[in-house]
C-alpha positions as CSV (number, residue, x, y, z in Angstrom):
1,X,91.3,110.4,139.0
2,X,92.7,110.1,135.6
3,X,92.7,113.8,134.9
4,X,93.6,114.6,138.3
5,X,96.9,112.9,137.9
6,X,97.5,114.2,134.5
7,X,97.0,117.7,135.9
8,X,99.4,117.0,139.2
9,X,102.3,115.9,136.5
10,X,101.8,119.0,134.5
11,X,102.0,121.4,137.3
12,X,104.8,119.3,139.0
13,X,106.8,119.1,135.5
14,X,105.8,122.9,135.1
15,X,107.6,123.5,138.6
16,X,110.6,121.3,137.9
17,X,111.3,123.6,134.6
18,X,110.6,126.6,136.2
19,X,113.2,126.0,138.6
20,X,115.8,125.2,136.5
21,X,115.4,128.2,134.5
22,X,115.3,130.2,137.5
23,X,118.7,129.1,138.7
24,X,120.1,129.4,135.5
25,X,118.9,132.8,135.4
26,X,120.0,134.0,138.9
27,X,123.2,132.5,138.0
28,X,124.1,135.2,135.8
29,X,121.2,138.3,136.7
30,X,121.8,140.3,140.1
31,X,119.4,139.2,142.7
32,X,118.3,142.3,144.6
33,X,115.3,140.5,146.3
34,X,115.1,137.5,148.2
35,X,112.0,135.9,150.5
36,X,113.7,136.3,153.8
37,X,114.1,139.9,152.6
38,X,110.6,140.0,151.9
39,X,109.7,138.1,155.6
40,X,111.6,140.5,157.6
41,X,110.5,143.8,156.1
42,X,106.6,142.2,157.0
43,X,108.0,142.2,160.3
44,X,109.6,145.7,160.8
45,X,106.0,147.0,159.4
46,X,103.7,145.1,161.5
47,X,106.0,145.7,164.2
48,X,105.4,149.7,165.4
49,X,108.3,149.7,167.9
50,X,111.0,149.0,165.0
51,X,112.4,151.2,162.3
52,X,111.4,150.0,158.6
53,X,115.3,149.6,156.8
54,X,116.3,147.9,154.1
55,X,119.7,148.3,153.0
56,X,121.0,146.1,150.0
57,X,123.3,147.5,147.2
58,X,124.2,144.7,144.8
59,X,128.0,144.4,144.1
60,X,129.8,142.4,141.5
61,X,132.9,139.9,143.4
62,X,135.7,141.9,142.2
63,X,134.0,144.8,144.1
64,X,134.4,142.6,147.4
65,X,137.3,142.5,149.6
66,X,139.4,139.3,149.2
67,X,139.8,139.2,153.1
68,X,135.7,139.0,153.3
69,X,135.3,136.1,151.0
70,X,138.2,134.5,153.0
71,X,137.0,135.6,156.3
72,X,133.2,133.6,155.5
73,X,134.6,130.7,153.9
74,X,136.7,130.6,157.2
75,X,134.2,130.7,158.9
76,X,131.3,129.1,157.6
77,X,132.5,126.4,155.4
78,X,136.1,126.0,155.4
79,X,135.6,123.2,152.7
80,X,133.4,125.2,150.7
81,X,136.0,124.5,147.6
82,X,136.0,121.1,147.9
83,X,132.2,119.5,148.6
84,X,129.6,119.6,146.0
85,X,127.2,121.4,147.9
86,X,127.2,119.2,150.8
87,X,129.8,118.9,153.6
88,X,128.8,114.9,154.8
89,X,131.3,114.7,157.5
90,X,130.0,117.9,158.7
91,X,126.7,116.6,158.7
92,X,127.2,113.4,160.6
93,X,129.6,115.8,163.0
94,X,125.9,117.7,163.9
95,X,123.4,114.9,163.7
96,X,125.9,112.8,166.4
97,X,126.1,115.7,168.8
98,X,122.1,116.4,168.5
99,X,121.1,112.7,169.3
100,X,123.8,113.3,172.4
101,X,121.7,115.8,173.8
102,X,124.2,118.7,172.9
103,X,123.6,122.4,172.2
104,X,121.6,121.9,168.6
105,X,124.6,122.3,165.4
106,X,123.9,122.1,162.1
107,X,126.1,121.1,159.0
108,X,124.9,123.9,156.4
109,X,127.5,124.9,153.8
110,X,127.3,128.1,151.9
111,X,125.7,126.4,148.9
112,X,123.3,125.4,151.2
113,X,122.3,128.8,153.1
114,X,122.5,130.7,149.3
115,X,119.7,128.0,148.0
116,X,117.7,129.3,151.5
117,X,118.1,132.9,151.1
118,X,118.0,133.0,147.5
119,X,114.4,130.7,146.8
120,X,113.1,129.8,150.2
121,X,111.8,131.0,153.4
122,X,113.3,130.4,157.4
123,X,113.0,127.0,158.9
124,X,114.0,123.4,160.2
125,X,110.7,121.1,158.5
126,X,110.8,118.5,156.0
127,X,109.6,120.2,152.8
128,X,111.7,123.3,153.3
129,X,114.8,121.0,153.9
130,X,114.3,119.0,150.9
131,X,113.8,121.8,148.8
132,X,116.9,122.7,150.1
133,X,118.9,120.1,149.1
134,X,117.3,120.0,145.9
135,X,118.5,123.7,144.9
136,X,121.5,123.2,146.3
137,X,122.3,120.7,143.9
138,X,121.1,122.9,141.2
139,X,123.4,125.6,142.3
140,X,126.1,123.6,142.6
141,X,125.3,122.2,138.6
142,X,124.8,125.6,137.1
143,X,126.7,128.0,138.9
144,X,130.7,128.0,139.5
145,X,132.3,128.2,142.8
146,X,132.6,131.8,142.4
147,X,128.8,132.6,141.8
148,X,127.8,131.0,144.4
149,X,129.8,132.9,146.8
150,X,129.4,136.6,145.1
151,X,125.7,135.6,145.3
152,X,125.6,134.8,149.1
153,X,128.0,137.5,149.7
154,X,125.4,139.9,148.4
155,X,122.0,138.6,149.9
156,X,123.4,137.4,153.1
157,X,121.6,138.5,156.2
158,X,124.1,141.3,158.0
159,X,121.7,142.9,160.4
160,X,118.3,144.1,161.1
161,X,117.4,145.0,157.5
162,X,121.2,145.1,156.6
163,X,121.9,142.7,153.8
164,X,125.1,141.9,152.2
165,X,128.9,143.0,151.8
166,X,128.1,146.1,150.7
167,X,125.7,147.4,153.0
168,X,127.3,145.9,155.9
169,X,130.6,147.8,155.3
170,X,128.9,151.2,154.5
171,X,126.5,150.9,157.6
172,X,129.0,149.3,159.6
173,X,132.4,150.8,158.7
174,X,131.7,153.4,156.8
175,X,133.6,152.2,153.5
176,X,132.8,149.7,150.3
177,X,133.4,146.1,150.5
178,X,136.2,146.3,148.1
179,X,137.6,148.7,151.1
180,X,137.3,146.3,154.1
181,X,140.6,145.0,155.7
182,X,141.3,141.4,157.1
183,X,140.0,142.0,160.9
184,X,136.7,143.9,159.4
185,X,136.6,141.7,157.2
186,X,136.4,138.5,160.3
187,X,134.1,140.4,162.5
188,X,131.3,140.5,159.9
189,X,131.7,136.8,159.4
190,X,131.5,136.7,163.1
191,X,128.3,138.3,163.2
192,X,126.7,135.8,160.6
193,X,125.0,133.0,163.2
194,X,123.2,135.8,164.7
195,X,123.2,139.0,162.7
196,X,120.3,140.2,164.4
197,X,122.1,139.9,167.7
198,X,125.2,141.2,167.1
199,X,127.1,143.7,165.7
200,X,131.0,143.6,164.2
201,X,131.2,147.7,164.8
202,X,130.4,147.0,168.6
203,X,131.5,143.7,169.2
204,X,131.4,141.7,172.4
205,X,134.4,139.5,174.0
206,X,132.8,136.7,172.6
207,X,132.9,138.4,168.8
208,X,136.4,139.5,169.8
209,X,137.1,135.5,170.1
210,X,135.3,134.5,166.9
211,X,137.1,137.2,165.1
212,X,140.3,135.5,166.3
213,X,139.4,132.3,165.5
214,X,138.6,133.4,161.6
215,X,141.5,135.4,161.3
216,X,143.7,131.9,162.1
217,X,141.8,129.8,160.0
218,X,142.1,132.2,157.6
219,X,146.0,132.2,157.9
220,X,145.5,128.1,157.9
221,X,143.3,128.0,154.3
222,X,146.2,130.3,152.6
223,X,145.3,131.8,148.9
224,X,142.2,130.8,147.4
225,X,142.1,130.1,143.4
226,X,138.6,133.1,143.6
227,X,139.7,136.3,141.7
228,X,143.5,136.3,143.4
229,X,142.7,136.7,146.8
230,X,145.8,137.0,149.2
């Protein structure tokens, strides 16, 4: 039992290390490959009725349109400059209307869903959560405000095998990220709760409304200290 425990602390302590050094390296290396990334082309293969794609061109933030990094701070996580990785009023917000019964919401900020996409895999149980919330606070140690969103902005799932700013505007628009204007710019962070659903270059009444709504909050948040974005 002895050695057993010695051996469980080495390979925890191991683990612990390794996952600093990882975030300190993807806080300054591209990240061209995530899990989810990984998950979903799995899926396209063993699936015969879909097309294999994997679109994903890694851009640096001052390649990215100002309106986009607006437009998903808007819409995600409208306090995203404020909270250290964790946005609590949010949080109760979603676990008050779950135990009501409501339509399920969650309280995930974008540290939060660039800790998932970056090191983890889809889903709602325990471990994955905690690990969650354990990178998260990693991220939000080691990288600044503005890596963690030119990270997300670049891994983010955009569509079926569509992955990040720059893919989405060159699949969807026909044009680099740097190129996208403020109503593009909304309607792929419209898209976002359900890229595989939707699409912002055919969008529905409903994305017409979401659009709408981030296009206001984004007049309402004003300029944001990230690389002089109007």
């Amino acid at each position: 039992m002895k050695r057993f425990f010695l051996w469980s602390a080495r390979i925890f302590l191991g683990l612990f290390l390794f996952s600093i050094l990882a975030v300190m390296a993807l806080g300054v290396l591209p990240v061209y490959f995530t899990p989810l990334m990984g998950i979903r082309a799995t899926e396209q293969l063993l699936d015969r009725e879909r097309e294999f794609r994997l679109e994903k061109d890694w851009v640096p933030m001052e390649k990215i349109s100002p309106f986009l990094y607006r437009a998903v701070i808007a819409s995600e996580d409208q306090k995203f400059l404020d909270h250290h990785g964790f946005d609590w009023e949010a949080i109760r917000a979603a676990m008050d209307e779950n135990r009501s019964g409501k339509r399920l919401r969650g309280g995930s900020t974008i540290t939060n869903q660039t800790a998932k996409n970056v090191f983890l895999w889809p889903g709602r149980n325990l471990l994955r959560k905690g690990l969650e919330a354990y990178f998260t606070l990693l991220i939000e140690f080691f990288w600044s405000k503005e890596r963690i969103l030119e990270v997300y902005l670049n891994v983010i799932e955009m569509g079926d095998g569509i992955y990040g700013a720059e893919a989405a505007a060159r699949v969807y628009f026909g044009k680099a990220a740097v190129d996208l204007n403020r109503q593009e710019a909304a309607l792929i962070a419209a898209v976002l709760p359900n890229p595989l659903r939707w699409r912002p270059d055919q969008p529905s009444s409903y994305l017409r409304q979401r659009q709408a709504w981030i296009l206001r909050n984004m007049r309402n948040l004003g300029e944001l200290p990230l690389n002089g974005a109007q």
